[in-house]
MIRO-752357 format. One line per 4 residues: number of its first residue (from 1); for each residue x, y, z of N, C-alpha, C. Coordinates in pm, 1 decimal, padded with zeros to 6 digits. Example, Ala and Ser with C-alpha at 12.3 -4.5 7.8 and 13.67 -1.06 7.14 Angstrom:
2
1 = 01319.0:-00569.0:00780.0:01230.0:-00450.0:00780.0:01320.0:-00330.0:00780.0  01285.0:-00225.0:00708.0:01367.0:-00106.0:00714.0:01290.0:00003.0:00787.0;
END
This chain:
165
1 = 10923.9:08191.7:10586.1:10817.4:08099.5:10620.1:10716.6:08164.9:10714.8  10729.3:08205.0:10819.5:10685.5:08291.9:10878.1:10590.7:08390.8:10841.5  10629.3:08456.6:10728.3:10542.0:08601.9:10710.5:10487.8:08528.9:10608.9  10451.9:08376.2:10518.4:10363.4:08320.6:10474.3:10277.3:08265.7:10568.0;
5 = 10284.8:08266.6:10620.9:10206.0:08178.6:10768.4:10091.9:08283.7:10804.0  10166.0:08411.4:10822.7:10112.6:08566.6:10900.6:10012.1:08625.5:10795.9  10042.9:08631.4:10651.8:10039.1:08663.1:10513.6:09850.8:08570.1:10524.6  09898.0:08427.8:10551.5:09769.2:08366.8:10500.2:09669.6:08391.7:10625.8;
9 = 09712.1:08417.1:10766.9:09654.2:08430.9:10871.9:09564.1:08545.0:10872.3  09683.6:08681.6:10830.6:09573.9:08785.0:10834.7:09447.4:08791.4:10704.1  09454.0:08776.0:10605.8:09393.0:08758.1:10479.2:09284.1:08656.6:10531.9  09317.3:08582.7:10565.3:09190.1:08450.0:10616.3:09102.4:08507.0:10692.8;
13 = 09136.3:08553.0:10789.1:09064.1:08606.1:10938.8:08992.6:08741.5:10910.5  09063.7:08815.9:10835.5:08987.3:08948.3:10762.4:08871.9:08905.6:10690.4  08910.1:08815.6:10613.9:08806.6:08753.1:10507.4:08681.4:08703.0:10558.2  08705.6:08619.8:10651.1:08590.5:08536.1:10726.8:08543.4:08625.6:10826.5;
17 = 08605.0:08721.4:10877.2:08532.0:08787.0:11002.2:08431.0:08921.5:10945.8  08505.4:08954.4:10822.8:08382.8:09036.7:10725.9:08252.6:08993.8:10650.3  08249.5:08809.0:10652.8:08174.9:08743.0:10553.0:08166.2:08727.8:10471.3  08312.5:08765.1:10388.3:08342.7:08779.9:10250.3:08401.2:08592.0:10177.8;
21 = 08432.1:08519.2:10256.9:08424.1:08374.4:10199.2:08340.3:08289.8:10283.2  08259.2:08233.5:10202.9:08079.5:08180.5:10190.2:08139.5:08036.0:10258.1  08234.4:07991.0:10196.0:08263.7:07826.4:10208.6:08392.7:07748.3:10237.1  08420.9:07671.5:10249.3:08534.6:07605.4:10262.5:08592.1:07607.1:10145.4;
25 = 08574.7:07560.5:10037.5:08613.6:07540.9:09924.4:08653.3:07690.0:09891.6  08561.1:07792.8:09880.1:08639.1:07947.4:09882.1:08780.0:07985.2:09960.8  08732.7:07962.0:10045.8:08873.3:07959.8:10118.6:08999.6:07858.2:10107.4  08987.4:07768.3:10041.3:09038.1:07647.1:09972.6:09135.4:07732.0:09880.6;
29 = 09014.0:07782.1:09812.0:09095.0:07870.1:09686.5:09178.5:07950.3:09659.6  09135.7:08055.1:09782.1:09224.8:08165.9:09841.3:09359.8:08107.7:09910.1  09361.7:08038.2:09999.2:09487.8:07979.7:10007.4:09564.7:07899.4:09895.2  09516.2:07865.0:09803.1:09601.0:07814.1:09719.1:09649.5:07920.4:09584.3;
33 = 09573.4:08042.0:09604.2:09591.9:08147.0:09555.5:09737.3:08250.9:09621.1  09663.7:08224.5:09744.5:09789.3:08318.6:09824.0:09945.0:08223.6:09795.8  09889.8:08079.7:09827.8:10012.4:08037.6:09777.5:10123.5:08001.6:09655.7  10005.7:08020.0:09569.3:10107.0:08063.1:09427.6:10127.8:08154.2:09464.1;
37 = 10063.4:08318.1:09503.2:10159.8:08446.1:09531.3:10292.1:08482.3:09655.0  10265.8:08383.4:09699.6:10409.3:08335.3:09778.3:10540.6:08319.3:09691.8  10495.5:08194.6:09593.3:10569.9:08139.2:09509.7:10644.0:08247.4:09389.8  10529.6:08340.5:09366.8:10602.4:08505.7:09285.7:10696.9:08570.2:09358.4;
41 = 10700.7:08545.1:09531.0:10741.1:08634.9:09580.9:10863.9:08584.3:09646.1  10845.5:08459.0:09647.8:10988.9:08380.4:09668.0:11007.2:08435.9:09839.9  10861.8:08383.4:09865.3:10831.8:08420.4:09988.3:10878.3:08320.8:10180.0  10970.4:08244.2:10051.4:11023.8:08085.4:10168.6:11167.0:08151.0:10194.7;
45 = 11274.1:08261.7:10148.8:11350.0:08315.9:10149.2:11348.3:08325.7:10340.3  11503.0:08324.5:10353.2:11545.7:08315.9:10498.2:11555.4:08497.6:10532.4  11538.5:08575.7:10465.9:11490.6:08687.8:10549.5:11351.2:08728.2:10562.0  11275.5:08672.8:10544.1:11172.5:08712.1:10585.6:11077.9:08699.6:10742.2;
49 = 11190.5:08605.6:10816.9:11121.7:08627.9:10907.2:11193.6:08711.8:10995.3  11340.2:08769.4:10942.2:11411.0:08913.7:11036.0:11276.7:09013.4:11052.5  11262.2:09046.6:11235.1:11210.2:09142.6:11282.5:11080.8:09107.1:11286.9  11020.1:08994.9:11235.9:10894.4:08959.1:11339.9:10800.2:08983.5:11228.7;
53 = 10678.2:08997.2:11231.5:10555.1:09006.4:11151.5:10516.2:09133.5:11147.7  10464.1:09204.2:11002.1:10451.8:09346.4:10976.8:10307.2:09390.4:11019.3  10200.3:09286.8:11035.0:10070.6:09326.9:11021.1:10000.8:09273.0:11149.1  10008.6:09127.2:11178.0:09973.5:09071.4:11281.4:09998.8:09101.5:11401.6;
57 = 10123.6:09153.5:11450.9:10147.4:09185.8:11574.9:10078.7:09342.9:11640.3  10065.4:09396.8:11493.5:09959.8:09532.1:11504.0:09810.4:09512.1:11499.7  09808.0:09412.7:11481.3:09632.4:09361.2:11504.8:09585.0:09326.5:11656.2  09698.9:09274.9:11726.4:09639.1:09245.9:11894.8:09619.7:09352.1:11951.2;
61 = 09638.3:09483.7:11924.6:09644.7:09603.0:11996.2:09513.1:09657.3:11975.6  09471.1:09631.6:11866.7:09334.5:09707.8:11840.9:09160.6:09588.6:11873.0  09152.9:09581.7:11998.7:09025.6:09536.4:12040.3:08866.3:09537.9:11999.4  08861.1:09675.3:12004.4:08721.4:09700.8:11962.8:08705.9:09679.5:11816.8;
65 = 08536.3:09615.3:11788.5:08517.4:09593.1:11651.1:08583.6:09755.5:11550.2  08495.4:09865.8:11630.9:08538.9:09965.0:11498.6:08698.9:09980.4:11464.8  08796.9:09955.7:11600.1:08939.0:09976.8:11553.6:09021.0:09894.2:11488.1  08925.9:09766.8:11530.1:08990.7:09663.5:11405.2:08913.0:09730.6:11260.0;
69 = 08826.6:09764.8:11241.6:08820.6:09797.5:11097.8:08878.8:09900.7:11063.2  08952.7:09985.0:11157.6:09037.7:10109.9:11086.3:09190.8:10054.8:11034.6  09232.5:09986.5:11143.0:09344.1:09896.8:11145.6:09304.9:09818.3:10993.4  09233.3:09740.1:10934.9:09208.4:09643.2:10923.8:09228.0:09744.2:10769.5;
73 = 09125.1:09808.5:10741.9:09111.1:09855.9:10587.8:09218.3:09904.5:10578.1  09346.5:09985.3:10624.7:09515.7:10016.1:10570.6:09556.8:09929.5:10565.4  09569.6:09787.2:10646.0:09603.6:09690.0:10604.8:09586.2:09656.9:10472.1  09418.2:09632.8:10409.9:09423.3:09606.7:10295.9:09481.2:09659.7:10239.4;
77 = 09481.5:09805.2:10219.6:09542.0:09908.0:10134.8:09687.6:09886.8:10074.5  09725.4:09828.5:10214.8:09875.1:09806.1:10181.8:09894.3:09715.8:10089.0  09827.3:09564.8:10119.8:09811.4:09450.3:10037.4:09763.6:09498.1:09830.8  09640.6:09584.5:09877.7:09619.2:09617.1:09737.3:09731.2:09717.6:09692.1;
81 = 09797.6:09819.9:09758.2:09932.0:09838.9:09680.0:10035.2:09755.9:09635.2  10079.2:09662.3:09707.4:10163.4:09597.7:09716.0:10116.7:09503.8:09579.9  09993.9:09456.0:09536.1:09949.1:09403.4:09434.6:09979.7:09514.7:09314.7  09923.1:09621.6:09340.0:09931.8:09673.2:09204.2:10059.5:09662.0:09104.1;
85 = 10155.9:09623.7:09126.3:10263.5:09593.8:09124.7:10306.7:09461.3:09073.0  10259.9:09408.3:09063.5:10234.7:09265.3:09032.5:10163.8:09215.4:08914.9  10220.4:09114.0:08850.3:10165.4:09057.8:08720.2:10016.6:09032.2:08743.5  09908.0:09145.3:08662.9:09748.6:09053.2:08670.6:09711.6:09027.2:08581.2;
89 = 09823.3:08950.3:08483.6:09719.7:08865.7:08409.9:09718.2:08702.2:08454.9  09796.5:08715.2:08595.6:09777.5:08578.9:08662.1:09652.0:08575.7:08761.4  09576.6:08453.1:08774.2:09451.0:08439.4:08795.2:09463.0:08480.4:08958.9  09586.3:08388.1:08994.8:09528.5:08410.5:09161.6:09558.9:08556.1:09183.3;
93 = 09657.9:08639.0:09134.7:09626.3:08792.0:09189.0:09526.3:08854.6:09164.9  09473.3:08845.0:09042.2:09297.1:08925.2:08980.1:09248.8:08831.1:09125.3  09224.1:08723.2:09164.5:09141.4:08676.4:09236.2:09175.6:08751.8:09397.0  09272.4:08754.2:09388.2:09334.8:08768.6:09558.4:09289.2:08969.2:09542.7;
97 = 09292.9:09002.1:09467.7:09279.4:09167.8:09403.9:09170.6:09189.0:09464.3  09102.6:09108.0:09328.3:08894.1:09134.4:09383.2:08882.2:09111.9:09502.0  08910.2:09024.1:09587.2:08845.9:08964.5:09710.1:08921.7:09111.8:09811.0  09030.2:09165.9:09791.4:09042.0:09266.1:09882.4:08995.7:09374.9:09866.0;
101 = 08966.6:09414.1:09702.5:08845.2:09567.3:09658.3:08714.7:09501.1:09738.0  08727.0:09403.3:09730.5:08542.9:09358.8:09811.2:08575.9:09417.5:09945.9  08665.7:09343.3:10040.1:08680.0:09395.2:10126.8:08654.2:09513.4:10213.5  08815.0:09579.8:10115.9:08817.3:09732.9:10115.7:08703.6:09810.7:10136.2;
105 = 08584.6:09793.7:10033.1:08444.5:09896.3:10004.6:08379.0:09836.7:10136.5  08399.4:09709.5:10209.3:08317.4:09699.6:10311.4:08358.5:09761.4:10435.5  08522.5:09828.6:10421.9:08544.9:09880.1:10517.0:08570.2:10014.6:10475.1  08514.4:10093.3:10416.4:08579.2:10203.7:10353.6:08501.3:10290.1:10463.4;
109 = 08450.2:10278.8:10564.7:08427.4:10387.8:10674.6:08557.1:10416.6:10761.0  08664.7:10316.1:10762.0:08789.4:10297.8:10821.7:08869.5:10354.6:10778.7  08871.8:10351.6:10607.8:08945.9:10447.6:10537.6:08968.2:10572.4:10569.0  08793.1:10611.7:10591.6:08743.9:10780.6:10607.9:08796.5:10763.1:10699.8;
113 = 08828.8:10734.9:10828.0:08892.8:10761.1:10963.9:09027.0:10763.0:10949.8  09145.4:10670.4:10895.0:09223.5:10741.2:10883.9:09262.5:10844.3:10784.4  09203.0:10847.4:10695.1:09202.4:11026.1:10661.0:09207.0:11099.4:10737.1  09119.1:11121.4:10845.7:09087.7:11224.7:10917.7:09188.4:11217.9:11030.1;
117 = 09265.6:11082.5:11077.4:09393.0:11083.6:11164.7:09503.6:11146.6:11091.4  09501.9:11082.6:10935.7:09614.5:11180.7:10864.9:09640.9:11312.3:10888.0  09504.7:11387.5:10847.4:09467.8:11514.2:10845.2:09470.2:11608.3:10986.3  09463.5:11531.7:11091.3:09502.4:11577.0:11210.0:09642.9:11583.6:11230.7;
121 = 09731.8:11510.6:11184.3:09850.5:11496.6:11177.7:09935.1:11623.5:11099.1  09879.6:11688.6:11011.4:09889.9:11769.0:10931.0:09848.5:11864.8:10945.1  09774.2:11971.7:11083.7:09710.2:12054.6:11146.4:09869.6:12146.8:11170.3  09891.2:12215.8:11130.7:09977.5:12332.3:11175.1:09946.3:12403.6:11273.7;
125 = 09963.3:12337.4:11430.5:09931.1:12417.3:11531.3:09977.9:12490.4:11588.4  10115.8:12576.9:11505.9:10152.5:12706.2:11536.3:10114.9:12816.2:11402.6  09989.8:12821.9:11350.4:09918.9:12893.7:11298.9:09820.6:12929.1:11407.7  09841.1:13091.0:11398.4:09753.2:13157.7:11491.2:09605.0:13147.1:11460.1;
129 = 09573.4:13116.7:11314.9:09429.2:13093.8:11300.1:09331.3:12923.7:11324.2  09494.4:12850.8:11359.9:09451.4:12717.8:11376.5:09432.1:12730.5:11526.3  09496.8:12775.1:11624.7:09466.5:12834.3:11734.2:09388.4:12872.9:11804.2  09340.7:12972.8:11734.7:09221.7:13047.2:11744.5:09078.0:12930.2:11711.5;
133 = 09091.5:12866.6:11600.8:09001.5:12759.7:11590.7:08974.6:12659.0:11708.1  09106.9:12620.9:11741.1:09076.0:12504.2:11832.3:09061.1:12538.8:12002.0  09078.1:12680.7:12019.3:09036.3:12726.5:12136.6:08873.5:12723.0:12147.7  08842.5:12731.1:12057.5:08688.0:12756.4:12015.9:08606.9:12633.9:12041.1;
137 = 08674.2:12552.1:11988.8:08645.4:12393.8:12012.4:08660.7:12310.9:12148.7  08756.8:12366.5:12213.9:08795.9:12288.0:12324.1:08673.8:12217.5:12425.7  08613.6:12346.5:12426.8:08499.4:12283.2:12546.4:08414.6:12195.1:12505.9  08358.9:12201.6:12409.5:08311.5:12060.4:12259.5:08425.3:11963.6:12297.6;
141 = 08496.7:11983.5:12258.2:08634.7:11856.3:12257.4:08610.4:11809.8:12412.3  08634.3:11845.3:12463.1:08640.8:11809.5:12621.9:08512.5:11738.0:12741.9  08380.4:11815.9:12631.6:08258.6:11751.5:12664.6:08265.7:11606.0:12624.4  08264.4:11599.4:12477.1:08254.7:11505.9:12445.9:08387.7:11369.7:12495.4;
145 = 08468.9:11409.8:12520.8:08601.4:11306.8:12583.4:08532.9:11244.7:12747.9  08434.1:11350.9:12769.3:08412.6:11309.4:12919.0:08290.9:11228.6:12907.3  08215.1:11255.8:12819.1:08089.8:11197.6:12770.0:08141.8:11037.7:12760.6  08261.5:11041.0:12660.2:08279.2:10861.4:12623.0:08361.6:10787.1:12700.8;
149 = 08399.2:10854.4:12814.5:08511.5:10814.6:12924.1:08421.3:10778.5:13040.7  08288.2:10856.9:13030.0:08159.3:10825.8:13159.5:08185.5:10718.3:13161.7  08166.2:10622.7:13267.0:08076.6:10498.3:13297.8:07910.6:10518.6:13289.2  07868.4:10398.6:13174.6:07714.5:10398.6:13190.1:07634.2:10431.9:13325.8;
153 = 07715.6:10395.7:13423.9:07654.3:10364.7:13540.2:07574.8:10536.5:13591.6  07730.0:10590.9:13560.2:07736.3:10742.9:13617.0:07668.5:10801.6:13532.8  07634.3:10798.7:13424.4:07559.6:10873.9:13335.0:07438.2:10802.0:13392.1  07394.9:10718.9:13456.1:07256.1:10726.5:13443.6:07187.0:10743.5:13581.9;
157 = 07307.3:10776.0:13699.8:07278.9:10838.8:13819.1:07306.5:10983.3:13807.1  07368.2:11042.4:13688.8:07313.4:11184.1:13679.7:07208.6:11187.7:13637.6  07171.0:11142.2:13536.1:06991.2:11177.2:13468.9:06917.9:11141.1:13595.0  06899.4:11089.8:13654.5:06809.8:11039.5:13731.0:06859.8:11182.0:13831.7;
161 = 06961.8:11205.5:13849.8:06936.5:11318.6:13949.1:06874.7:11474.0:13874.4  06905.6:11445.9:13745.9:06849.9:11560.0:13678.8:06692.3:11539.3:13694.8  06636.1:11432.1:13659.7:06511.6:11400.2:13600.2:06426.7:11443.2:13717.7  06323.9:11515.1:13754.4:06242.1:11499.7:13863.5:06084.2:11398.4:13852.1;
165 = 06173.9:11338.6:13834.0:06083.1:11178.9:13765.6:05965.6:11101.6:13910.9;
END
């Protein structure tokens, strides 16, 4: 019961906070969509609420608009895997499908980001030529960490001490 609750929570709130359902009645739909796909999934079953919620409890952590959309588009991802899998010649999954490819393409800058967390993850940094690369980088790396860690404030009592204004 639970992870139908969580299931329709996150899907709703994604939906509406992207502008992707126009109306009440849309969203009408979608829940009665999600809830026939409950009903495939035999989603009222007494284990489903062992260990708490898979998606929601990872959503309070991420604050800022852009990290909810990095967070937010694997989420879908997951959902649209988890569909592919699933009977579509039933209406509410083609429906529940489309509405998350809509999604998805509106967040597909989130995508590109975790790619690039993947891909950091996957950096062999006991290769001497990866080494050699990121020594190269550091002071770049390090500018810029101090750059977005400034306070506005302080960045704009250095210019002003730079500026002979």
């Amino acid at each position: 019961m639970a992870f139908q609750t969580y299931s329709l929570l996150v899907l709703s709130v994604i939906m509406i906070s992207f502008g992707h359902v126009e109306n009440r009645s849309n969203l009408l739909q979608l829940q009665n969509d999600i809830d026939k796909l409950k009903a495939d999934f035999n989603s009222s079953h007494s284990d489903v609420a062992d260990g708490g919620p898979i998606f929601t409890d990872k959503l309070s952590s991420w604050t800022e608009r852009n990290e909810k959309r990095i967070i937010l588009s694997q989420i879908i991802s997951m959902y649209l895997k988890m569909l592919e899998k699933t009977d579509k010649s039933k209406a509410h999954v083609r429906n529940i499908s489309e509405e998350l490819h809509t999604l998805k393409e509106s967040l597909s800058d989130g995508s590109q980001k975790i790619e690039d967390l993947k891909n950091l993850t996957k950096l062999e940094m006991s290769d001497l030529k990866v080494q050699r690369k990121a020594v190269n980088e550091l002071f770049s790396v390090l500018q810029k960490l101090r750059d977005t860690s400034s306070s506005p404030k302080r960045k704009r009592s250095q210019f002003q001490r730079l500026c002979k204004c």
